[in-house]
Every structure is written in structure tokens, then in C-alpha cells.
N, CA, C and O atoms as a GROMACS GRO file, in nm:
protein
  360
    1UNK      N    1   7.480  -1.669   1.989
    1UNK     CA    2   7.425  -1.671   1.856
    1UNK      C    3   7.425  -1.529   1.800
    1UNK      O    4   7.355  -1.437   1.844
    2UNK      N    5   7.504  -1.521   1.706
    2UNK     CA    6   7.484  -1.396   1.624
    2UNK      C    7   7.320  -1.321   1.570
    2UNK      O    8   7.270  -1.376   1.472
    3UNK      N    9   7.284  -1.265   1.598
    3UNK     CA   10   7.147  -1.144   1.547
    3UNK      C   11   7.222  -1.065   1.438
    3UNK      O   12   7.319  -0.998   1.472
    4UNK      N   13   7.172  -1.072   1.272
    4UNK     CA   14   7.160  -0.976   1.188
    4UNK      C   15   7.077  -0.857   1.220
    4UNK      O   16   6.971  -0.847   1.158
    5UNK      N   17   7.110  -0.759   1.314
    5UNK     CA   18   6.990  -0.682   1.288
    5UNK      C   19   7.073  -0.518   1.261
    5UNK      O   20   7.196  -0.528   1.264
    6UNK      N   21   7.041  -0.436   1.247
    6UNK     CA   22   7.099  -0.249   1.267
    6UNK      C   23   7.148  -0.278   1.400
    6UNK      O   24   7.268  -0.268   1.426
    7UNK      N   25   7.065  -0.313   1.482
    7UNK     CA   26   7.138  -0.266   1.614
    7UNK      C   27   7.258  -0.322   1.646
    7UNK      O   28   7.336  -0.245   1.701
    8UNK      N   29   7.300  -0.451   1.623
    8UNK     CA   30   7.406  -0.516   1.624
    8UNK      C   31   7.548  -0.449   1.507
    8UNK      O   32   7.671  -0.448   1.516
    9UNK      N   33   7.458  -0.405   1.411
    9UNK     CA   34   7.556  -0.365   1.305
    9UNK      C   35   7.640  -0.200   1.388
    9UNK      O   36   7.754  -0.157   1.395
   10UNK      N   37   7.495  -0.152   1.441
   10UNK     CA   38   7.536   0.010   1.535
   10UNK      C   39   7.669  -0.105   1.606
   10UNK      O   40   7.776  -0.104   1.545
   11UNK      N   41   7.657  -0.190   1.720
   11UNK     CA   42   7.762  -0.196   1.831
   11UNK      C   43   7.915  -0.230   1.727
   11UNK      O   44   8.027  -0.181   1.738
   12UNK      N   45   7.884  -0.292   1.667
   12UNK     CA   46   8.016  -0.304   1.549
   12UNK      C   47   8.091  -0.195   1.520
   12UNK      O   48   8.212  -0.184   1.538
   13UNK      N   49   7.993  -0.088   1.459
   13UNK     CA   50   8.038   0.046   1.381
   13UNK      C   51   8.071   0.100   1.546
   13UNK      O   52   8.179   0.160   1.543
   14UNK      N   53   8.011   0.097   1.690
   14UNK     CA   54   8.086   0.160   1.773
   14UNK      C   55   8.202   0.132   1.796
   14UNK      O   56   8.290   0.218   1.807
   15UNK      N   57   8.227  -0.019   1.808
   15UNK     CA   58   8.347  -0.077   1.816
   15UNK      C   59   8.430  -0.027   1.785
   15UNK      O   60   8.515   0.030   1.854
   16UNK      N   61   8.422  -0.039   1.659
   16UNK     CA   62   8.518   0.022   1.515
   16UNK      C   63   8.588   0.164   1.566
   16UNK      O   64   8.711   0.176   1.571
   17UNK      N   65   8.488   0.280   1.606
   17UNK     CA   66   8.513   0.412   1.673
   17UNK      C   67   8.585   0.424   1.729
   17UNK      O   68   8.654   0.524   1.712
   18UNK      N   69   8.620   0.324   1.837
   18UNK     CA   70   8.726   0.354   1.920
   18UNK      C   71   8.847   0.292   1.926
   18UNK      O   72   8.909   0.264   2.028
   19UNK      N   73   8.890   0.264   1.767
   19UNK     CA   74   9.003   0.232   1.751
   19UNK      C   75   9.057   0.308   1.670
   19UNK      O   76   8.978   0.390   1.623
   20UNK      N   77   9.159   0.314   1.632
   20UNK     CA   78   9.246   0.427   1.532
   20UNK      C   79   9.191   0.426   1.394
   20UNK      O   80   9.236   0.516   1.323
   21UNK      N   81   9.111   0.353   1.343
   21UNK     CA   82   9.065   0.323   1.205
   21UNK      C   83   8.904   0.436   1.176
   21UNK      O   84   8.818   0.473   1.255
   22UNK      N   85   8.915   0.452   1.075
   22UNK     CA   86   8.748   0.517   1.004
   22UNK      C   87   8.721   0.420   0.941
   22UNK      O   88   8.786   0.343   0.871
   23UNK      N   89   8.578   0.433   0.984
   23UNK     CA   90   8.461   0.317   0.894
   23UNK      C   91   8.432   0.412   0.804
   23UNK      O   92   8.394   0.525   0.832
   24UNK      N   93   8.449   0.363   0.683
   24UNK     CA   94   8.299   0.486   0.587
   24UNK      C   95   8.283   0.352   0.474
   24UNK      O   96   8.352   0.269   0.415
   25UNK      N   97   8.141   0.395   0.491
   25UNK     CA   98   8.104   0.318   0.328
   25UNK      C   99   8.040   0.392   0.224
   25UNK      O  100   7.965   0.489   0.224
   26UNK      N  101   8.098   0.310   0.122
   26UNK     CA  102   8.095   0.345   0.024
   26UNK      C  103   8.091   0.264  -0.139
   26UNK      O  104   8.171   0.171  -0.149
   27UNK      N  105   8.055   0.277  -0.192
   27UNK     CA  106   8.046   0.186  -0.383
   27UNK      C  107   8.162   0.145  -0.361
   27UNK      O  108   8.243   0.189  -0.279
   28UNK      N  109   8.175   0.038  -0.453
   28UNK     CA  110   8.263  -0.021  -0.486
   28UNK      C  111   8.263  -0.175  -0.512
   28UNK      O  112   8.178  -0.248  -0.462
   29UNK      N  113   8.370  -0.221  -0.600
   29UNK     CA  114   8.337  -0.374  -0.646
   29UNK      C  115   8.454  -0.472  -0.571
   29UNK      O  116   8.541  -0.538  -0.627
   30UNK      N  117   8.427  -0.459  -0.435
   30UNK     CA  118   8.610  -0.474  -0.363
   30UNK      C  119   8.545  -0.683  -0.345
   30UNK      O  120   8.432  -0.731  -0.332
   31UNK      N  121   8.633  -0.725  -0.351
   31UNK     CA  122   8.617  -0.895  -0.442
   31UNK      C  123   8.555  -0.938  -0.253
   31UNK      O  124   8.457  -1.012  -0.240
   32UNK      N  125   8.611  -0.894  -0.155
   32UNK     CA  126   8.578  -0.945  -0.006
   32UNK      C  127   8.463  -0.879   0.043
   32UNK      O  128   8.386  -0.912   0.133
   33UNK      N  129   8.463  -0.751  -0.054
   33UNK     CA  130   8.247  -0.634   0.014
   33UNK      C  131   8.328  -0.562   0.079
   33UNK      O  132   8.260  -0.477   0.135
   34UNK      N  133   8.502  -0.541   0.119
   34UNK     CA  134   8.574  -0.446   0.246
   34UNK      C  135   8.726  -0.425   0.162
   34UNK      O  136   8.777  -0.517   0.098
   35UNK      N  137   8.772  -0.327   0.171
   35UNK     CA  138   8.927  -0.304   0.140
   35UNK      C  139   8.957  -0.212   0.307
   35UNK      O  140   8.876  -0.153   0.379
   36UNK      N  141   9.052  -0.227   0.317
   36UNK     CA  142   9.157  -0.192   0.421
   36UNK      C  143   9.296  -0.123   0.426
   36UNK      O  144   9.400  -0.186   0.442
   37UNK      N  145   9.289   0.027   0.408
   37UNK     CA  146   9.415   0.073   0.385
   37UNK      C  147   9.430   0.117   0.491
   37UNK      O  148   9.370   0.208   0.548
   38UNK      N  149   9.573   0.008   0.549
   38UNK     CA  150   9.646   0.007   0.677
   38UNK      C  151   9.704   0.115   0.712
   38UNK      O  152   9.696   0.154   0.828
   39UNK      N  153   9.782   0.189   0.607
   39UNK     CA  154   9.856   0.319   0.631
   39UNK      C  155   9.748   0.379   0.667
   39UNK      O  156   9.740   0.376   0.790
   40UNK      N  157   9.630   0.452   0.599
   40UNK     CA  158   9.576   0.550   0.661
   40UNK      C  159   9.472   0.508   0.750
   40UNK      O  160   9.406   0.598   0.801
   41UNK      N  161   9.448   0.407   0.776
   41UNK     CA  162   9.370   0.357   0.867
   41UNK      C  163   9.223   0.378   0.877
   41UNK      O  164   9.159   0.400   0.980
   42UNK      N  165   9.168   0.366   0.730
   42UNK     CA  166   9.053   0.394   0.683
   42UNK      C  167   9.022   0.241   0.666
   42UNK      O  168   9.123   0.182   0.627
   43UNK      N  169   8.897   0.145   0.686
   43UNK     CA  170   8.801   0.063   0.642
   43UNK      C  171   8.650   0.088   0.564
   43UNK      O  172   8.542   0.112   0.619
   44UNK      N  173   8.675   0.078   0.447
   44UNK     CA  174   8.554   0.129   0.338
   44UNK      C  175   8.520  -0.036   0.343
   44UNK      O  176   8.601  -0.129   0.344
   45UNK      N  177   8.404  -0.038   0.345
   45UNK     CA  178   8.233  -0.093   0.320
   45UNK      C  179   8.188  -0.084   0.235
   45UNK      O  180   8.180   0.036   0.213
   46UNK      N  181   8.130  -0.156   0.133
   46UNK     CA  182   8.032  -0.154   0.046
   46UNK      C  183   7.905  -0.153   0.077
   46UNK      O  184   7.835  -0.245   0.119
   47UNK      N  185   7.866   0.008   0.044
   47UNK     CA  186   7.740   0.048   0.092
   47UNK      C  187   7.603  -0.026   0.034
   47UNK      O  188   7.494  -0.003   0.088
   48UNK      N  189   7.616  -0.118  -0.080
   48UNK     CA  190   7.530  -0.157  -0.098
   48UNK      C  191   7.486  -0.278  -0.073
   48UNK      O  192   7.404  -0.338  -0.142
   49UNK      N  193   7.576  -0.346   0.092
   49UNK     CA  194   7.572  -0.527   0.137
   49UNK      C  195   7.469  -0.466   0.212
   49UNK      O  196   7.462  -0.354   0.263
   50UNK      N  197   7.352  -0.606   0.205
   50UNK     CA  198   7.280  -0.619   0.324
   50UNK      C  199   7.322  -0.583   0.468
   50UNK      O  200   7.442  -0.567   0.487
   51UNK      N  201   7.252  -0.570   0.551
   51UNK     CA  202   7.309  -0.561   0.683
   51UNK      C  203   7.367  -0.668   0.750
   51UNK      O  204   7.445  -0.669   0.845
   52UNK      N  205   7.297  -0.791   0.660
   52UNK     CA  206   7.444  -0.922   0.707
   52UNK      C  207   7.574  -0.939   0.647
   52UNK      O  208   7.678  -0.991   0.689
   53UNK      N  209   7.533  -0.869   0.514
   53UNK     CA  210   7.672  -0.895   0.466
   53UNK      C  211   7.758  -0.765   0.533
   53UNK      O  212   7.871  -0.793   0.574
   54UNK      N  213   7.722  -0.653   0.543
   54UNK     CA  214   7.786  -0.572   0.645
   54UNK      C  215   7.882  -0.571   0.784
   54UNK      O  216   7.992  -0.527   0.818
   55UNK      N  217   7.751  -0.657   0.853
   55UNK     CA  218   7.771  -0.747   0.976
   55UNK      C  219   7.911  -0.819   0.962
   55UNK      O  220   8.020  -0.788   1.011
   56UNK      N  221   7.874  -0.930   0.878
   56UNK     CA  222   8.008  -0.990   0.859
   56UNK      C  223   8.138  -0.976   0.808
   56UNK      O  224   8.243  -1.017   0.856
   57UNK      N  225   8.119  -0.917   0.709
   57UNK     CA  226   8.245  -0.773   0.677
   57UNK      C  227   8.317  -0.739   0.799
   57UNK      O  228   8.432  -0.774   0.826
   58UNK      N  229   8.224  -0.652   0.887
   58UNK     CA  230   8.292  -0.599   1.006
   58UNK      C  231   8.348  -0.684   1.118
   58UNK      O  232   8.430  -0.653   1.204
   59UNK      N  233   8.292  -0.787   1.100
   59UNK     CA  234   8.289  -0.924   1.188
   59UNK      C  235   8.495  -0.955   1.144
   59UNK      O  236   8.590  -0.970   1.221
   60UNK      N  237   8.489  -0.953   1.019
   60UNK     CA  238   8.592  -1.084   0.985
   60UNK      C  239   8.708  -0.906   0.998
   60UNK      O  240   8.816  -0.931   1.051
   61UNK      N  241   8.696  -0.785   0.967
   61UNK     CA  242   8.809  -0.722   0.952
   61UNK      C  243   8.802  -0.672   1.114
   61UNK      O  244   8.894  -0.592   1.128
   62UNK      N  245   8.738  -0.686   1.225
   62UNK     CA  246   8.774  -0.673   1.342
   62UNK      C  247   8.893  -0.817   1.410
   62UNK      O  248   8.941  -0.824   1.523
   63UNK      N  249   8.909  -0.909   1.302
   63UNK     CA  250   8.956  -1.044   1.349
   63UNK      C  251   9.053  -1.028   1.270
   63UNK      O  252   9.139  -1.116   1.268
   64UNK      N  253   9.067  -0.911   1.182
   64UNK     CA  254   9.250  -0.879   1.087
   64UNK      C  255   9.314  -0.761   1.147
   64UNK      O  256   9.436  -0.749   1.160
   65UNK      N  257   9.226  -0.672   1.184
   65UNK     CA  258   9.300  -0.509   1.243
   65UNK      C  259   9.341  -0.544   1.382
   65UNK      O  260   9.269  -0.603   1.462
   66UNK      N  261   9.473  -0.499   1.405
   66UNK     CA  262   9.525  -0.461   1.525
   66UNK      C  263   9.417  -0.380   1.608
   66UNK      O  264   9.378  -0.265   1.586
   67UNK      N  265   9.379  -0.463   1.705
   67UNK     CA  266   9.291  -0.381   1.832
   67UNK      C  267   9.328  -0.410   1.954
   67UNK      O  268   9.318  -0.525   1.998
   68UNK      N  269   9.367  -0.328   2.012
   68UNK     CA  270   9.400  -0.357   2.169
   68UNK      C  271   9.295  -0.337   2.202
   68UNK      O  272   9.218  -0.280   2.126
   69UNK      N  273   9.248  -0.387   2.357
   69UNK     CA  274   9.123  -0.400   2.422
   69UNK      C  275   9.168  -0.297   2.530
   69UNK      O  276   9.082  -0.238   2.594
   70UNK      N  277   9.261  -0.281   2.546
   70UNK     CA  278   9.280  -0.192   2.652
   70UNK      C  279   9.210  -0.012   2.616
   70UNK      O  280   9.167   0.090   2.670
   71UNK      N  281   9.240  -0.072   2.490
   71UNK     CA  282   9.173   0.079   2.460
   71UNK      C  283   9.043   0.096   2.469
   71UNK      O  284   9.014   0.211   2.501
   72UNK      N  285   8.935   0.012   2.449
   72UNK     CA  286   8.840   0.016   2.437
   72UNK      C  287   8.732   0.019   2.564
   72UNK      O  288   8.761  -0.006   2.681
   73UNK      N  289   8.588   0.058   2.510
   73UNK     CA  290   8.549   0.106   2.678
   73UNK      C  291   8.500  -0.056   2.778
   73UNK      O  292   8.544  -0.152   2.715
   74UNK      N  293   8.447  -0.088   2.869
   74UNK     CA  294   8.378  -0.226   2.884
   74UNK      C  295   8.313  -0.284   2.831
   74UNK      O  296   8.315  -0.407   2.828
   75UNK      N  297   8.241  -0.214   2.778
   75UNK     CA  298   8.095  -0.287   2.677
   75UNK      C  299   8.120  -0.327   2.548
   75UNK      O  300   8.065  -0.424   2.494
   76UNK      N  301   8.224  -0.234   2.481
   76UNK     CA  302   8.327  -0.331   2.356
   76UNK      C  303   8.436  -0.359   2.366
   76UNK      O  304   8.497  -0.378   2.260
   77UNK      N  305   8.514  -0.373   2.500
   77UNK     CA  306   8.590  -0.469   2.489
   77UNK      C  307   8.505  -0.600   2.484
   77UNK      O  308   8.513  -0.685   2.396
   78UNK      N  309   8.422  -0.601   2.593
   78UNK     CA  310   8.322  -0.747   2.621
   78UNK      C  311   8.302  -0.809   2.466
   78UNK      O  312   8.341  -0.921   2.434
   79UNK      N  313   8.242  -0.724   2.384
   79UNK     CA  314   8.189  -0.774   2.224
   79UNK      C  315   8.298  -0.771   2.168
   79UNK      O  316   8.286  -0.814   2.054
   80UNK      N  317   8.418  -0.735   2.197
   80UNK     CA  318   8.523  -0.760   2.118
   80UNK      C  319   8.605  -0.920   2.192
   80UNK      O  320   8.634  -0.985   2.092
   81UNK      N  321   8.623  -0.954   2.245
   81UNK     CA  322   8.640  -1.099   2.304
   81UNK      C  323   8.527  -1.166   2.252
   81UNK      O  324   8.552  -1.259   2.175
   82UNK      N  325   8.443  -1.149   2.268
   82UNK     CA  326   8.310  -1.255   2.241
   82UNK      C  327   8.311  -1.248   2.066
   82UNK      O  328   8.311  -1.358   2.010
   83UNK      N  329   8.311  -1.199   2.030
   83UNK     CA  330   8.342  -1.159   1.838
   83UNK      C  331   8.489  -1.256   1.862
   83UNK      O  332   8.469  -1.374   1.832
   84UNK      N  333   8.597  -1.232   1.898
   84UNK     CA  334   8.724  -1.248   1.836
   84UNK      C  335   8.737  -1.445   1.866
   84UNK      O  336   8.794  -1.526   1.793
   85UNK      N  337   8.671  -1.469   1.982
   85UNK     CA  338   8.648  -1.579   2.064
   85UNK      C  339   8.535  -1.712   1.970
   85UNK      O  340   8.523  -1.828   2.009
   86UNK      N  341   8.458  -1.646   1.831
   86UNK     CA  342   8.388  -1.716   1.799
   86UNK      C  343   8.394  -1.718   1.625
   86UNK      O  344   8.423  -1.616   1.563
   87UNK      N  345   8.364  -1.845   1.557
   87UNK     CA  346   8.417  -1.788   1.402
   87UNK      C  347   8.227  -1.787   1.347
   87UNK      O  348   8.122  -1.841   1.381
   88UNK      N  349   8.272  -1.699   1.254
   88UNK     CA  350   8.114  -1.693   1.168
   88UNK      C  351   8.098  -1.797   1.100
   88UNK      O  352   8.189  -1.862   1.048
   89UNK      N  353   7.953  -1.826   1.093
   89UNK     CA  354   7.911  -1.958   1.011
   89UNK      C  355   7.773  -1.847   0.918
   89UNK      O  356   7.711  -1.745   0.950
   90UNK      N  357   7.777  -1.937   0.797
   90UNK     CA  358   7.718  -1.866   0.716
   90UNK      C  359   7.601  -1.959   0.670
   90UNK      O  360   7.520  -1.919   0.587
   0.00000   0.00000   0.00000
């Protein structure tokens, strides 16, 4: 079962870290709450979603970006299978 909380949103944004991409958020009126520019490998956030809508943002563009797990350490690869392994319900 998914938890909306910061702390869950922190293991996301770690996730995120250790892949080739930057998280930053920031304003904006992007139609999904996320834009994704693949070339530079930046993911901007709309700083002003709840922490669920955040959550899920990060949720659905960890299930579009190229991530190998090999790269990642044990504790997010684990949340990255268990994320990629389950779809969000709203």
C-alpha cells in the first residue's frame, strides 16, 4: 500500500539521485504537474503539487525514464521493482 507522506516522497527524490537525471522543482503549468527533457536529463516538478500529487508524478515518470537497477544501491533498487511492479490507483 502506498503512504503519501515526505518521507516516502524523500525515498523517491533518492531514487531519482542515482540515476543520470536532476529532479528540481519548480512553477509551471506543465498539463501532467512533470515535463521531462530527455536530452538533458533534467525532470522539473511542479513545486506547487501536494505531496501526493508529487508522489505520483515521481511514481508514473520513474515507470517512463530509462533506469537500470544495476545502478542503483539495494534499498532503491528494492523500491524500484516494488514501484515499477505495481500501478497507482487514485
Amino acid at each position: 500500500m502506498l503512504r503519501y507522506s515526505n518521507h516516502f516522497l524523500a525515498k523517491l527524490e533518492d531514487l531519482i539521485s542515482e540515476t543520470d537525471y536532476i529532479l528540481r522543482y519548480e512553477k509551471g503549468n506543465f498539463k501532467p504537474g512533470y515535463c521531462i527533457l530527455n536530452e538533458r536529463k533534467i525532470i522539473i516538478v511542479n513545486k506547487y503539487y501536494p505531496v501526493d500529487g508529487k508522489i505520483n508524478c515521481l511514481l508514473e515518470i520513474i515507470k517512463i525514464i530509462n533506469i537500470n537497477p544495476k545502478d542503483l544501491s539495494e534499498k532503491n533498487r528494492k523500491l524500484y521493482y516494488e514501484q515499477t511492479q505495481t500501478e497507482v490507483k487514485v
